[in-house]
DRENLUMVO-716847 format. One record per residue (C-alpha): residue number from 1; x, y, z. Coordinates in pm, whole numbers. Example, Ala and Ser with C-alpha at 12.3 -4.5 7.8 and 13.67 -1.06 7.14 Angstrom:
residues 2
R|resi|c1|c2|c3
R|1|1230|-450|780;
R|2|1367|-106|714;
This chain:
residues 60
R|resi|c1|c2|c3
R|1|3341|-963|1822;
R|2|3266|-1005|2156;
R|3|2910|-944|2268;
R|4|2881|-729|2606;
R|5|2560|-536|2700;
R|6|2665|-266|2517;
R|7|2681|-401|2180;
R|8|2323|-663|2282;
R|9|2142|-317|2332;
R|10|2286|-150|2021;
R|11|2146|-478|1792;
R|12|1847|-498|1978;
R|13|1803|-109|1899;
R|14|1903|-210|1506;
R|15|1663|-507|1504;
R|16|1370|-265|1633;
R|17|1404|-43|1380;
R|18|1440|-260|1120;
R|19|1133|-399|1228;
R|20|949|-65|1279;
R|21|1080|-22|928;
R|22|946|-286|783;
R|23|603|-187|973;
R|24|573|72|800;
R|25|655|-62|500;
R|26|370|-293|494;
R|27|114|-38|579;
R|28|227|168|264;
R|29|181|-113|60;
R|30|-124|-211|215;
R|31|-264|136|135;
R|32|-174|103|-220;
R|33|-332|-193|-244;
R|34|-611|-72|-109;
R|35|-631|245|-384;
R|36|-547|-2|-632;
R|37|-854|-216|-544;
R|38|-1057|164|-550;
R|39|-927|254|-898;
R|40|-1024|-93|-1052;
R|41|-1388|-51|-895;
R|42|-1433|272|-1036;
R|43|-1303|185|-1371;
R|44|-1545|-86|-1413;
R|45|-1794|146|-1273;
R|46|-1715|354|-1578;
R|47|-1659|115|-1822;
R|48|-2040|-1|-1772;
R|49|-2175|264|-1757;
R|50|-2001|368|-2116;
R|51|-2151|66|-2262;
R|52|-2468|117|-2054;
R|53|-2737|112|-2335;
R|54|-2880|460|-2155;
R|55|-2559|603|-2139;
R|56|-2588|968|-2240;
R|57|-2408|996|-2563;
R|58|-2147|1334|-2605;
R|59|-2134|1531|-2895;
R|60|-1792|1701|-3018;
């Protein structure tokens, strides 16, 4: 293949994106990671408070 400015600026436009791409990737998984992190706190939030000794008590 023979590189002349043509093709350079197409890869370089390829390379960018993929970049960009992978950009965005991260942030999504950053994100979930994040809401992940949420949803364990509140879990544990819950789960003392059900074993809380002045945890109201339901009736079915």
């Amino acid at each position: 293949m023979e590189w002349n400015s043509s093709s350079i600026l197409f890869h370089r436009i390829v390379i960018m994106l993929k970049i960009e791409t992978i950009e965005e990737l991260e942030s999504k998984v950053v994100k979930a990671l994040e809401l992940i992190q949420d949803l364990r706190t509140e879990n544990a939030r819950l789960e003392r408070r059900k074993t809380s000794p002045f945890a109201r008590k339901t009736t079915k």
